[in-house]
C-alpha positions in Angstrom: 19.1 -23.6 -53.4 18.4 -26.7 -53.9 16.8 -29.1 -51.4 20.0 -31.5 -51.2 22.3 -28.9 -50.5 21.0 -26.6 -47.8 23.5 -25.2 -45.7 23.1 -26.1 -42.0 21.8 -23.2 -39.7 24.8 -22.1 -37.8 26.5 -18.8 -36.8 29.8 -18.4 -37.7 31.3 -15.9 -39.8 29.3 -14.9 -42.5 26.3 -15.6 -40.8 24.3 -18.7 -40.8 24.8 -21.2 -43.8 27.9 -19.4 -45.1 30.1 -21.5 -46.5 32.4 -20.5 -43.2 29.2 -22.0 -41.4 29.6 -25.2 -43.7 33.4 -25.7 -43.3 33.1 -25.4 -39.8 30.6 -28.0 -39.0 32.8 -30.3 -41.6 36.0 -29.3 -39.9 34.0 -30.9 -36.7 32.1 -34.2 -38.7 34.4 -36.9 -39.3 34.0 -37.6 -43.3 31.7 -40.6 -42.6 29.8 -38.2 -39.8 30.0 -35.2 -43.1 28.0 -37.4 -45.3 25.7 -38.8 -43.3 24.8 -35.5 -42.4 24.6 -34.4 -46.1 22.2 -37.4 -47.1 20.1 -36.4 -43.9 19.3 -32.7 -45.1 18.8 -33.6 -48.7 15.8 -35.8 -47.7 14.3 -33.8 -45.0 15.3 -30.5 -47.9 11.8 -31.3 -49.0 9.8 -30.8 -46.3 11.5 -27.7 -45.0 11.3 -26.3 -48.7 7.3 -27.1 -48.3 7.3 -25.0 -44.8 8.6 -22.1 -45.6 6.4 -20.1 -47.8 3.4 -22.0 -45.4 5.5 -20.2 -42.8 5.7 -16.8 -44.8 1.8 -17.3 -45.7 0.9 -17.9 -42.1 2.9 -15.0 -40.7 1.2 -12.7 -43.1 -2.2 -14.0 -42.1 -1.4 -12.2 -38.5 -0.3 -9.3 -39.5 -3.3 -8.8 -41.7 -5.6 -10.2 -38.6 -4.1 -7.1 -36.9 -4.7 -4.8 -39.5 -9.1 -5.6 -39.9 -11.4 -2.9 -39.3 -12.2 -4.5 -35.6 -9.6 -6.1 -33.9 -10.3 -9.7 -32.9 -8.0 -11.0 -30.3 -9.9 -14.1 -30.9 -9.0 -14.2 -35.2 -5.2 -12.9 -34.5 -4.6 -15.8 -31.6 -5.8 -18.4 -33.8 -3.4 -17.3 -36.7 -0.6 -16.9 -34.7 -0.8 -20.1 -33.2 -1.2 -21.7 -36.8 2.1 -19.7 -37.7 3.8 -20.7 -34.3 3.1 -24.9 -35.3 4.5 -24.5 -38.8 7.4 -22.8 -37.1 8.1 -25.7 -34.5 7.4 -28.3 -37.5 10.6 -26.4 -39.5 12.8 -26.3 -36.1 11.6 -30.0 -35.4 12.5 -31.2 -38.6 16.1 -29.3 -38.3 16.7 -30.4 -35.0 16.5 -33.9 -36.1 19.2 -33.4 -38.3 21.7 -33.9 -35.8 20.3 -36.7 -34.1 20.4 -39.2 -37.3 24.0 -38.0 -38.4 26.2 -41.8 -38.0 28.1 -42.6 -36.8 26.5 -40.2 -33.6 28.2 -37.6 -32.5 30.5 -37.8 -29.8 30.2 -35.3 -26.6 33.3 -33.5 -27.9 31.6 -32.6 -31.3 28.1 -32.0 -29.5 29.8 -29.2 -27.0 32.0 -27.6 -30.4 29.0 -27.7 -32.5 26.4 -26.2 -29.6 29.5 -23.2 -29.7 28.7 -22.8 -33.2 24.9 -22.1 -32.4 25.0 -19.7 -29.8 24.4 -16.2 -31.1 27.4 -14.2 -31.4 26.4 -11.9 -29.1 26.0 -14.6 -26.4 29.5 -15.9 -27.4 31.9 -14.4 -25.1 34.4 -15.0 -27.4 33.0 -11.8 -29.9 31.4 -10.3 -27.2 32.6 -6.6 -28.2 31.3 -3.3 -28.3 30.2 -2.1 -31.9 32.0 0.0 -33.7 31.1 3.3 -34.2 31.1 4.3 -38.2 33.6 6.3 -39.5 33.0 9.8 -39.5 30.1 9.0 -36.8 29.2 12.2 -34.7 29.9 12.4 -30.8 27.1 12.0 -28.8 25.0 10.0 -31.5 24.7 6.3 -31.7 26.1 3.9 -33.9 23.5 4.8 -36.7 23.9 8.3 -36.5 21.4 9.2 -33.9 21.0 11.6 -31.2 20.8 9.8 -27.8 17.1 9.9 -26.1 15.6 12.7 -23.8 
């Protein structure tokens, strides 16, 4: 993708940045509010296209800390902190997304849009039980599984 068209993180069917994701926030923006919105992501698209791999590279850094001959809490604190900032820098940065969209948003489309976000399994709305796969075994779980001892 390219930086002036990345999708908006949002949870909606298809998962984040689907184009369901996309229709939904537009359904919410006014067209004014919808490009505005679009202008703001393509010039913050750079930066969060610079943070991600520094966030990829950072995150292996741990996991590598962990895997040294001697375990230094010291080493593996430091790196994950590193790999923590970048991470707040990219949620920072997407955060602020919504807070230059103008006209702002009105209470109305902050409450629909913050239903949008939650996870669906914090939406009581699609709160459901999965569904067992077909031709799942009794007793197992929903991948096949015997339960625990």
């Amino acid at each position: 993708m390219t930086p002036t068209n990345l999708p908006p993180r949002i949870h909606a069917p298809g998962g984040p940045g689907s184009p369901a994701a996309r229709q939904g926030l537009q359904a919410i923006l006014s067209d004014e509010q919808w490009a505005s919105f679009q202008k703001v992501r393509a010039a913050q698209g750079e930066k969060l296209m610079e943070l991600r791999p520094k966030i990829q590279s950072a995150q292996r850094e741990v996991f590598e800390a962990g895997l040294a001959p001697k375990y230094d809490e010291a080493v593996v604190q430091q790196k994950a902190q590193a790999a923590a900032q970048l991470y707040a820098d990219m949620l920072v940065t997407q955060a602020k997304t919504f807070s230059e969209i103008q006209p702002p948003l009105s209470a109305e489309q902050i409450e629909k849009i913050k239903e949008m976000q939650s996870p669906p399994a914090a939406n009581p709305r699609v709160l459901h039980a999965p569904t067992p796969p077909q031709g799942a075994v009794p007793n197992h779980d929903t991948n096949g599984l015997p339960p625990k001892p």
